[in-house]
Structure formats: C-alpha cells, structure tokens
N, C-alpha and C positions, 0 to 999 in steps of 0.2 A: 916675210910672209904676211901679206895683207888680212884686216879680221875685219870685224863691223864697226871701230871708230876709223882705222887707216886706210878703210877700202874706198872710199870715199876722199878725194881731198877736200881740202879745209878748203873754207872761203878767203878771198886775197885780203890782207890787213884793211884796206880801205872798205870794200864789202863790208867784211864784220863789224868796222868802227860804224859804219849806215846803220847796219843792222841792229846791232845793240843799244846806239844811242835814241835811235828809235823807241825802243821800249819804255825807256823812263819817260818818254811823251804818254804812254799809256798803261803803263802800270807804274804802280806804289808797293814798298812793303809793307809790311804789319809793325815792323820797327820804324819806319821813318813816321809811319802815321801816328804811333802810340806817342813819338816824338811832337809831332807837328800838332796834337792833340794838347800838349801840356801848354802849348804860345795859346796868347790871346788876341787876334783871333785865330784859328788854326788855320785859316783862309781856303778853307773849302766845307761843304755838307757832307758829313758823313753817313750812307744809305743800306743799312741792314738790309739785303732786297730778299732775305729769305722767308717764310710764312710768317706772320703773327705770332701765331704757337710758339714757334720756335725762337723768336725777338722774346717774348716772354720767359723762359725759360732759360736766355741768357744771351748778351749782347754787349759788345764794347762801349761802355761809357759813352756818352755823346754823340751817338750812332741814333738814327732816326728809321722807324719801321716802314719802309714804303716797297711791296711784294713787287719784285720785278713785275708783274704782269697788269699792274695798277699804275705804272708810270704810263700817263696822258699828258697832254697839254694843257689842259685844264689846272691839274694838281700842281703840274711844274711852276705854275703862273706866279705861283708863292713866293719865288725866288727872280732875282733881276738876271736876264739870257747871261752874264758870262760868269756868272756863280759859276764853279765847280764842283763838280759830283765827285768822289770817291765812294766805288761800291764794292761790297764783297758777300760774298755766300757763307755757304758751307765748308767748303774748301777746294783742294785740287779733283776732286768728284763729283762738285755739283757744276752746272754751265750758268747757275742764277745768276751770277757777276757778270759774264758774257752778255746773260738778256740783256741784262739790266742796261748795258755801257752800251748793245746797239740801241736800246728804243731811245736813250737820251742821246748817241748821236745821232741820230733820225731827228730828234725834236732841236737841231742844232744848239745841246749843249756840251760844254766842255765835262770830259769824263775823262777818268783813271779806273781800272780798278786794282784793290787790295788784294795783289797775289796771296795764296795761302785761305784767305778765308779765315774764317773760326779756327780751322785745324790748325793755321799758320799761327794764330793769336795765341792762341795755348802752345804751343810747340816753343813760341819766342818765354814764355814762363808768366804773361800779361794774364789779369784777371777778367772775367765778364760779371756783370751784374745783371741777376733776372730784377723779374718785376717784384717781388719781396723785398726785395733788395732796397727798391728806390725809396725815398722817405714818404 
C-alpha cells in the first residue's frame, strides 16, 4: 500500500549520487565548519549575515558581521575574488543565508552556506560569544 515516502519512487542511484554530491559544492555543516575553524587558516570567511543586534548578542567565534543586505561590491573589494564565503543565519527559519549566498553569487563569488544556522551551532553543543565576551 503505497503512503507519502513510497508513493513517489525514489530517484535512480546515479540521480541521487548528482544530486547529493552537489550539495557539498554548496553547503557546509556546523561541525565541519567548527572543525575547519580550529586549522589555520580555515580557508574561507566566515559571514554572520544576520542583524548587528543579533551578532552582538551571540555569534560563532571568528564569524564576521556583514547583514545580508549590506553585501555590495564595494564592501566585497576587501577580500581577493576567489576567497570563499561561508554564511549562516538564524537557522532552518530564517532565508538570511539564502540572501546572503545569492547576492555574493551575483557579485561572482564563491559561497557555501552553513546549514543549521545558530540553531544548528547550538544543537551540535558549540558555544557562541557575544560582544561581552570578547576581550
């Protein structure tokens, strides 16, 4: 009796290996990145892209405040074109990561984003640092 995962067939082995392998071209986790954070260099920017307020109030380590809606061309100039971005928001709730990964591929640079978000950071047991925090 078919339900709502087997009503549907699956996609063909080759499909889904496109499919998936795809994803890791564009998104990251919250553990690989906590990971890739601890190497020096961690070979990408990591881009808090959610309000000020809210970077202040608590953000991963070595995550830099730039509000998805403040990524221009201008700002980007700071960085050489094949730097890579890693961005994350809020979490699975907010699209600010989304923004954020189309206006920097618009501005042709390389981007990920950080599935999860904040929610995901906490969820993996990682701490955030507000701005009291920092020395």
């Amino acid at each position: 009796m078919p339900n709502p995962v087997t009503s549907i067939a699956a996609a063909p082995s080759g499909e889904a290996l496109a499919h998936f392998e795809r994803l890791f071209r564009l998104e990251t986790d919250c553990w690989d990145v906590h990971e890739a954070l601890s190497s020096d260099p961690p070979g990408f920017v990591l881009l808090d892209v959610r309000s000020s307020e809210h970077f202040r109030k608590g953000h991963v380590r070595g995550a830099l405040s730039l509000p998805h809606g403040k990524i221009t061309a201008a700002r980007m100039d700071a960085w050489a074109p094949q730097t890579l971005f890693v961005v994350y928001c809020a979490g699975p709730h907010c699209n600010g990561a989304a923004r954020a990964a189309v206006r920097l591929s618009a501005l042709g640079r390389p981007v990920k984003m950080m599935i999860g978000g904040i929610t995901g950071w906490l969820d993996e047991g990682f701490p955030l640092i507000a701005e009291d925090d920092i020395p």
